[in-house]
C-alpha positions in Angstrom: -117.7 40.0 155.2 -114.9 37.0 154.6 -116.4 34.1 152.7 -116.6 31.0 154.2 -114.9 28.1 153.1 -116.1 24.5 154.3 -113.7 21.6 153.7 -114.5 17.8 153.9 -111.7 16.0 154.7 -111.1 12.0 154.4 -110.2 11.5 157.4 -113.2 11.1 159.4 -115.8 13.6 157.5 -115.6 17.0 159.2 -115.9 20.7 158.2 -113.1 23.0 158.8 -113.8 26.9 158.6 -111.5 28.9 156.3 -111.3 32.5 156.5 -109.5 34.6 153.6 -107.4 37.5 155.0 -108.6 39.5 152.4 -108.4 43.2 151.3 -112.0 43.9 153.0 -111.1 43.3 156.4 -110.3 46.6 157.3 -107.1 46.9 154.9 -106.4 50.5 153.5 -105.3 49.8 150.1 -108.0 48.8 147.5 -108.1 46.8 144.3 -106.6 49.1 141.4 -104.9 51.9 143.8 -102.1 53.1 142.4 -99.8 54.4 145.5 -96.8 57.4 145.1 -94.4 57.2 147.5 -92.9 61.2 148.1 -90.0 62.1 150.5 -86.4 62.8 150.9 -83.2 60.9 150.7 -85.1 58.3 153.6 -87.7 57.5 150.9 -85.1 57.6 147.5 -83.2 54.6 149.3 -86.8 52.7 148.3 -86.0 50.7 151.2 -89.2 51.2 153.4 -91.4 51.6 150.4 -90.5 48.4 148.7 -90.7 46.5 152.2 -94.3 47.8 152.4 -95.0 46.6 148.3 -93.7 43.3 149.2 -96.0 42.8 151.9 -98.8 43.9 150.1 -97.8 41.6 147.0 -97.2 38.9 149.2 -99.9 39.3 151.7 -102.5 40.2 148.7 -101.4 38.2 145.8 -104.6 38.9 144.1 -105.1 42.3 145.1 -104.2 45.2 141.9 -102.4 47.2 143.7 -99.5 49.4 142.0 -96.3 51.7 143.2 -94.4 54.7 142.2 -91.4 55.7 144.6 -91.0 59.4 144.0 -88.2 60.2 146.9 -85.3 62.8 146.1 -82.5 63.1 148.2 -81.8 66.3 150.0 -85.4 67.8 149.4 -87.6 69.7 151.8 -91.0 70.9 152.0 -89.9 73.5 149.3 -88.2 71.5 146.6 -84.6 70.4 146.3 -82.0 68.8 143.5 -85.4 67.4 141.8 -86.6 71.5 141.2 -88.9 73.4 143.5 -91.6 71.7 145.0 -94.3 72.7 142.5 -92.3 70.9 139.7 -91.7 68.1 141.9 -95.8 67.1 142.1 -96.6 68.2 139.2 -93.8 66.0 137.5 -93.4 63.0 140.5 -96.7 63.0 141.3 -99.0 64.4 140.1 -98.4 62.8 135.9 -99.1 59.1 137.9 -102.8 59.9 139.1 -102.1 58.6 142.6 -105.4 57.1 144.0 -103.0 57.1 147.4 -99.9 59.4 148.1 -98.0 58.9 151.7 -95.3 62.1 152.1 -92.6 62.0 154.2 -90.6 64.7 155.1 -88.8 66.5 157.8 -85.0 65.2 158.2 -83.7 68.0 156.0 -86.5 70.8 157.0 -85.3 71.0 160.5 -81.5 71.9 159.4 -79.7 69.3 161.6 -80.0 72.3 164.5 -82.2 73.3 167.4 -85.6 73.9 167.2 -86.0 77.7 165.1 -89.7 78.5 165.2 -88.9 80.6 161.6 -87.4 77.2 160.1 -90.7 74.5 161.5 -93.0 77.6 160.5 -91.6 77.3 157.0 -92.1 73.5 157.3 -95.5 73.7 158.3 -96.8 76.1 155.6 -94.7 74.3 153.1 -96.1 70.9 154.2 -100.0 72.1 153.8 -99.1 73.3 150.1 -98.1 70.4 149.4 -101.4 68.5 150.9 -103.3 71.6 149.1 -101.9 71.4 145.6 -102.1 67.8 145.3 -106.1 67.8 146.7 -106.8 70.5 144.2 -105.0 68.4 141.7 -106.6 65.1 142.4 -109.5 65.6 145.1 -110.5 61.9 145.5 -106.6 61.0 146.3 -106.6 59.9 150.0 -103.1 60.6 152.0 -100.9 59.2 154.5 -99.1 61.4 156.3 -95.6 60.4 157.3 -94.4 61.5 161.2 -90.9 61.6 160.4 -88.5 58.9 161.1 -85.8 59.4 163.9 -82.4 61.5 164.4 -80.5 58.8 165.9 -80.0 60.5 169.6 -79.4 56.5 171.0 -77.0 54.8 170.4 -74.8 57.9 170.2 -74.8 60.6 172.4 -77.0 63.6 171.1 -75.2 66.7 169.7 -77.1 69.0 172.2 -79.9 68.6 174.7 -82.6 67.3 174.5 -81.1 66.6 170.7 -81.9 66.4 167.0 -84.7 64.0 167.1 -86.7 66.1 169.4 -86.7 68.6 166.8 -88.0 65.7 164.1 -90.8 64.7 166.9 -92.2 68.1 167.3 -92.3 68.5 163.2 -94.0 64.8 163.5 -96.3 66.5 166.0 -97.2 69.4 163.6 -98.0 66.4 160.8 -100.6 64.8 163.5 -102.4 68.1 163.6 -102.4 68.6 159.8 -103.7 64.7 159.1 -106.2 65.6 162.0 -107.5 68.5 160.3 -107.5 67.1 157.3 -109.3 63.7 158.2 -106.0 62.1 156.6 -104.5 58.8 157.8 -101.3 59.6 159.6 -98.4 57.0 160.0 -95.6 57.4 162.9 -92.2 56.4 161.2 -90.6 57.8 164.5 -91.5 56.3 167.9 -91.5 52.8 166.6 -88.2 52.9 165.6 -87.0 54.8 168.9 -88.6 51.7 170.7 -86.4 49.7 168.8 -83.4 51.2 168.6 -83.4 51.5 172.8 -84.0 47.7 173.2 -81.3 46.6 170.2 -78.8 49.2 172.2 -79.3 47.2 175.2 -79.1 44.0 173.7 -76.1 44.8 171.6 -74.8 48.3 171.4 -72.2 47.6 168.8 -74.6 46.5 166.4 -77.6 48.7 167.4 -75.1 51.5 166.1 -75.4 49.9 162.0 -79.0 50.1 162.2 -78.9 53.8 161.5 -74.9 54.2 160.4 -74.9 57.4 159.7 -77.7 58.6 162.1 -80.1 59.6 159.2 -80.6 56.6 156.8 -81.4 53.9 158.0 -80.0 50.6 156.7 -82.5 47.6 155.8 -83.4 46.9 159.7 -84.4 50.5 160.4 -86.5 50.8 157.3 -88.1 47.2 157.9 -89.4 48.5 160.9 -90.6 51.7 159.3 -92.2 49.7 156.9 -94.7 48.0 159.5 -95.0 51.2 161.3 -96.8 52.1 157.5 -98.5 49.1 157.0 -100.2 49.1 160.6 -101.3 52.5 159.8 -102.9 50.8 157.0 -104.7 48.5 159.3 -102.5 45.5 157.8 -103.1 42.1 159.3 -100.6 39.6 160.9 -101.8 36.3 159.4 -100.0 35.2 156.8 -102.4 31.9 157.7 -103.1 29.8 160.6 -103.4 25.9 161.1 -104.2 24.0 164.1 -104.4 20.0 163.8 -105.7 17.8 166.3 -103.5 14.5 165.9 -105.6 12.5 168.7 -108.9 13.3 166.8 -107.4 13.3 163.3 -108.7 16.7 162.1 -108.3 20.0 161.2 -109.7 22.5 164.1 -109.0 25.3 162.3 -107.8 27.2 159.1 -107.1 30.5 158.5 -106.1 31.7 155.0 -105.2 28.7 153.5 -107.3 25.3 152.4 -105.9 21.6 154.2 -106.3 18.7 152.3 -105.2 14.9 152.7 -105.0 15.0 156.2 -103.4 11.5 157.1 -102.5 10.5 160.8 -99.9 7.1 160.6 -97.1 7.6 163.0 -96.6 10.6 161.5 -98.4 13.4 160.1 -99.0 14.3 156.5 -101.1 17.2 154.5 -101.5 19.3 151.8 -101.9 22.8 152.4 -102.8 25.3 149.8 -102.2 28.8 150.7 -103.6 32.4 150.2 -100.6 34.4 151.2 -96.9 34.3 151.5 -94.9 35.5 154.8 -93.1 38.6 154.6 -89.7 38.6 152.7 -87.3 39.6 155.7 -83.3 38.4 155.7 -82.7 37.1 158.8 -79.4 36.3 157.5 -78.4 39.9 158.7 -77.5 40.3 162.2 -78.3 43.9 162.1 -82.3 43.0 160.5 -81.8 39.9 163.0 -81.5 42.3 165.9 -83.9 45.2 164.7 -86.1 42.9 164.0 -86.1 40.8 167.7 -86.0 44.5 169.2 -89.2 45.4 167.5 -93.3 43.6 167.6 -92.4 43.6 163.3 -93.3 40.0 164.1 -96.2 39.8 166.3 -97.8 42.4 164.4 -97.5 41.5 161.0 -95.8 38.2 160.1 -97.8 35.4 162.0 -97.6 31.9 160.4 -98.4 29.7 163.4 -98.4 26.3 162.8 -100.8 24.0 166.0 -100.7 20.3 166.2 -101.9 18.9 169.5 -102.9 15.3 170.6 -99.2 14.1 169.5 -97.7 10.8 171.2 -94.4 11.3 170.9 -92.0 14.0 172.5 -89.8 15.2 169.8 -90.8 16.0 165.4 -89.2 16.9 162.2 -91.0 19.0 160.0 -90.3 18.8 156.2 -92.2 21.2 153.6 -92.1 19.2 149.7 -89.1 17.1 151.2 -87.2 20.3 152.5 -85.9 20.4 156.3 -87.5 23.2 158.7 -86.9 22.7 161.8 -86.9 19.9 164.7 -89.9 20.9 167.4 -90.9 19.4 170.7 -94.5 18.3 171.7 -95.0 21.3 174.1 -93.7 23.9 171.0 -96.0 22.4 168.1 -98.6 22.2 170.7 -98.3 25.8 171.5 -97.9 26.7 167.6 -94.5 27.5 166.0 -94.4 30.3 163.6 -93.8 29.1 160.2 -93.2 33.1 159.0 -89.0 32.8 160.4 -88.3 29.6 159.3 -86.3 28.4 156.4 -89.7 27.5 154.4 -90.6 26.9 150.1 -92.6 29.7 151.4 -90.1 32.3 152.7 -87.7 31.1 149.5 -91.1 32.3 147.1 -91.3 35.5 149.0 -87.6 36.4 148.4 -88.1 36.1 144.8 -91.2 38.0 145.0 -89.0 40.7 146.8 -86.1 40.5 144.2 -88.4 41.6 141.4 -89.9 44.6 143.1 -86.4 46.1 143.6 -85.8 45.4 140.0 -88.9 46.8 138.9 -88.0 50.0 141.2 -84.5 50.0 139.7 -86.2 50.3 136.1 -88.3 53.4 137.4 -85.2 54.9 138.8 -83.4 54.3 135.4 -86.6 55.7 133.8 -87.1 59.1 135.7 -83.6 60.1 137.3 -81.4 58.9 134.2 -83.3 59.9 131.3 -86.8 62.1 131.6 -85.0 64.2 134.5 -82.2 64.9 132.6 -83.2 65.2 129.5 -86.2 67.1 129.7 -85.4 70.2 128.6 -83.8 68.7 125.7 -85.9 68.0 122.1 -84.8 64.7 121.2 -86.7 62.6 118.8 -86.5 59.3 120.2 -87.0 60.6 124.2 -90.7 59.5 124.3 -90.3 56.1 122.8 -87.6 55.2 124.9 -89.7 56.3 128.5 -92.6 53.9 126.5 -89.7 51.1 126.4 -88.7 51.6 129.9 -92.5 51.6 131.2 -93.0 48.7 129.2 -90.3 47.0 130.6 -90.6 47.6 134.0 -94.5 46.4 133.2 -93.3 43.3 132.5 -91.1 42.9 135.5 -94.5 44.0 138.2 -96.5 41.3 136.1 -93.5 38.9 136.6 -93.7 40.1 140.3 -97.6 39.7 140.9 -97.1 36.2 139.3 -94.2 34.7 141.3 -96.4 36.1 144.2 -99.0 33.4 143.4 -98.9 30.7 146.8 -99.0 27.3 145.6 -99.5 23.9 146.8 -96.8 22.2 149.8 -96.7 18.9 151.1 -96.6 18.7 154.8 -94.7 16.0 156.9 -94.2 15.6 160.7 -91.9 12.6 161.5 -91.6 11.1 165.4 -87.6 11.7 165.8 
């Protein structure tokens, strides 16, 4: 169960409820999980994966969860440019001792042509081996099985009927069985993004079309979207935390997440909040993440920050955050709660640097396995273990660096009558 906070506030002595969003709540990822990330090209541009770390760092900041993205472009169910599938866990996978492993794979299986029952029963079987070897390998690991992501058949016309993604959603379909059988968690990285990609082409076909440039990949919109497919799989929660003030009575009503202090009501409106989470790092700077983003429930899902005042007597507020601007709201909007998650916040500016450091600390791995163990395994050099010890070290540092810029602290509050 959530602890309980009480809070006695000076402004007329009162006790506000505080629930933690905490790991407990029904969140799939535990306290010292390590998670390997396995797939194709989709999951080697760490783009999805590193959207779903940086929710989990920012969402849990206290929570010891780690990451290993293991995708290789081009593979399949049998192997590719990384060896033959055997290698691959053994090497990728297996040498991390996973507590959780997600697989995605599918794109390159199918062969970019109609349905062949030879080609999805060579998936299938290949697909179990996978789940098979790993379980016998590490029987206590517990898997997410990827459904995977869409062919894009809509903003382009498909290259036959019914099209390519069909294909990708009956192979998705054949993953649902397996996870069934297997009493596996099973995340759809496929229809979500369909959903999407309808409602952006509608809204604006010319971008809709950058989403997914090149039909297979997508760019950082697609894959945010992918990402909260993931996470809800995971059961992940939308509050980033919740705040509703009563202006008239001069109290806190309710606090989710975070802890409200120095509530003071003098024309305006002043308080300290101190907060458990961060909102999700998303760059709403990009008109293509702008637009997959408003064509998707990314939002409502997983990135609530709703900010409630009520009882104000004016018609019209600016609210600054430790002396920064963030917006100008009307009675009715702050009275029906404005999502803080969106908005140019201290907040959102933390979350981006918590998002910088796990790509870097990604981009050290990548240096780690693809530049040196990978390609100079089979050589006997002297200095090859010492220098993967450096790089591990290194990229240590940085995910320490990460968990501690991922640390919420203190903001000032301000509502002014404009």
């Amino acid at each position: 169960m959530a602890r309980i906070f009480r809070l006695a506030l000076l402004c007329g002595i009162f006790a506000v409820s505080v629930r933690p969003v905490s790991a407990q709540d029904g969140f799939a990822l535990r306290s010292g999980d390590r998670v390997v990330f396995y797939g194709d090209s989709i999951t080697d541009q760490r783009l999805y994966t590193t959207f779903a770390e940086a929710y989990v760092v920012t969402r849990f900041p206290r929570l010891n969860v780690t990451f290993v993205h293991s995708g290789w472009g081009g593979d399949r169910v049998t192997g590719g440019g990384g060896g033959p599938v055997d290698l691959r866990l053994k090497r990728d996978v297996i040498a991390y001792r996973p507590t959780v492993m997600t697989i995605m794979l599918g794109m390159n299986d199918g062969s970019y042509r109609p349905f062949d029952q030879g080609i999805f029963d060579t998936y299938v079987n290949g697909y179990e081996h996978i789940v098979q070897t790993i379980h016998a390998a590490l029987p206590r690991l517990r898997f997410t099985l990827i459904q995977p992501s869409p062919y894009d058949d809509v903003t382009r016309k498909p290259g036959w009927n019914p099209g390519y993604n069909a294909v990708l959603v009956r192979y998705g379909d054949a993953i649902k069985d397996i996870a069934g059988k297997q009493r596996q968690t099973l995340a759809d990285l496929n229809s979500p993004v369909v959903a999407m990609l309808v409602r952006a082409n509608a809204t604006n076909a010319a971008q809709a079309q950058k989403i997914v440039a090149d039909r297979v990949h997508p760019g950082p919109g697609g894959h945010l979207i992918m990402a909260g497919a993931l996470l809800r799989a995971w059961n992940a929660p939308a509050t980033v935390t919740s705040v509703e003030i009563d202006a008239a009575a001069k109290r806190v009503t309710s606090a989710v997440n975070t802890a409200v202090t120095d509530l003071a009501v003098s024309g305006g409106i002043t308080w300290t909040q101190n907060d458990s989470a961060l909102p999700m790092p998303i760059n709403m700077g990009d008109p293509v993440v702008a637009l997959a983003v408003h064509s998707s429930d990314f939002v409502e899902t997983l990135d609530q920050e709703p900010l409630k005042v009520t009882g104000l007597p004016g018609t019209k507020y600016a609210l600054k955050i430790d002396g920064q601007d963030v917006g100008t709201f009307t009675n009715d909007q702050l009275a029906g709660g404005v999502n803080l998650a969106l908005l140019p916040t201290p907040m959102e500016k933390q979350s981006m640097d918590v998002y910088q450091l796990t790509l870097e600390h990604n981009n050290i791995h990548f240096t780690r396995w693809r530049q040196v163990e990978v390609p100079l395994e089979k050589q006997s050099l002297p200095h090859m273990r010492s220098a993967l010890a450096g790089l591990d070290a290194l990229e240590a540092d940085v995910v320490a660096a990460e968990r501690a810029a991922a640390i919420p602290k203190p903001h000032h509050y301000e509502l002014s009558p404009q």
